[in-house]
Structures are given as C-alpha cells and as structure tokens.
VOVO-228155 format. One line per 4 residues: number of its first residue (from 0); their letters; for each residue x, y, z of C-alpha. Coordinates in steps of 0.02 Angstrom, whole numbers. Example, Ala and Ser with C-alpha at 12.3 -4.5 7.8 and 13.67 -1.06 7.14 Angstrom:
BEGIN
0	as	615/-225/390  684/-53/357 $
This chain:
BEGIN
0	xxxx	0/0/0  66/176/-47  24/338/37  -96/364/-115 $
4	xxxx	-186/204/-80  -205/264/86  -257/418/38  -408/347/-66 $
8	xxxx	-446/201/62  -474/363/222  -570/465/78  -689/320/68 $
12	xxxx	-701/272/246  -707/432/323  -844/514/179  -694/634/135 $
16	xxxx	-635/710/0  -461/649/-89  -417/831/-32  -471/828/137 $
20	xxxx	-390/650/171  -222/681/88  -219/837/226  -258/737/350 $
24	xxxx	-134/593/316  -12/716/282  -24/798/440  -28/640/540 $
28	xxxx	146/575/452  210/757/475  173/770/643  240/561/678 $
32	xxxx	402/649/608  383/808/701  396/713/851  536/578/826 $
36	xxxx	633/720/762  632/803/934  690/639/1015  497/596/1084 $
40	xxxx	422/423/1075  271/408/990  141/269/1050  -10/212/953 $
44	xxxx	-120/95/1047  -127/-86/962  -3/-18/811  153/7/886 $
48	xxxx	294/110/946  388/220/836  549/282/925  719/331/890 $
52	xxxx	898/246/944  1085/326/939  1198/233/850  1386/255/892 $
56	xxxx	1524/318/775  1641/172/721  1785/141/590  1751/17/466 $
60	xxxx	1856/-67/309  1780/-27/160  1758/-215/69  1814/-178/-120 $
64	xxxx	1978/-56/-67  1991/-103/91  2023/77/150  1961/127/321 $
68	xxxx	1798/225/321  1749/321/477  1545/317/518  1488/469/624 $
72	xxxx	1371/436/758  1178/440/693  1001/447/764  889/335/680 $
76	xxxx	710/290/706  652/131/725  469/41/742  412/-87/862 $
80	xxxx	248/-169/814  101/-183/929  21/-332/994  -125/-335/886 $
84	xxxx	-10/-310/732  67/-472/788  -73/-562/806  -135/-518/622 $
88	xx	45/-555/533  63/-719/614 $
C-alpha cells in the first residue's frame, strides 16, 4: 500500500474528500516525524511504537579497497509493532 492508496482508502471510509484526506494523512505523518525528530516516543495503541535509537560512531574497512571508512554517530528511528499487529501477521 502507498500513501496514495491510503489516501483513497481514508477518503472512502471517512466520507472525505481525496483533498481533505491527503491533509489529514499528511499531517498525521508530518506530525509522527515532528515528534521523533525532537527525540519523543510516539505510542499508538494496538499499532506500535515508533521511537528513535543513537547509533555510535565506528571505523570500518571498506570491502572492495579495503580503505578505512569512519561512520559518524547517527540517530535513527526505529518501529516496534504492537500486539494486535502481531497477532494479524502471524
């Protein structure tokens, strides 16, 4: 599913228009960002956990030249599923 399909599938459900929904995804995924951006954890009830995690700088060998490449430390964000996601992929 793309954020188009998604798009159409709230129009339908919610008796919105394609306008209307794509605003309304669009602010939920901006604001999801918003808030991981600022280092907060956001929790949806029965979806999941979107969060972020600090990854440490390291030196690695580079496979083809073998030349030493240095990786800065990173923030990344990561998703935990739910329960009820669980249930339904299993």
């Amino acid at each position: 599913m793309t954020k188009k399909d998604l798009i159409e599938v709230v129009a339908q459900k919610a008796k919105l228009s394609k306008k209307a929904a794509k605003g309304a995804v669009e602010t939920f995924l901006n604001e999801i960002m918003k808030s991981l951006s600022g280092g907060e954890v956001v929790k949806l009830s029965g979806f999941g956990t979107f969060k972020t995690k600090m990854f440490k700088g390291k030196t690695i060998k580079a496979i083809g030249s073998k030349e030493a490449k240095k990786i800065v430390a990173r923030r990344m964000p990561r998703y935990i599923p739910g329960t009820k996601i669980k249930k339904m992929v299993k």
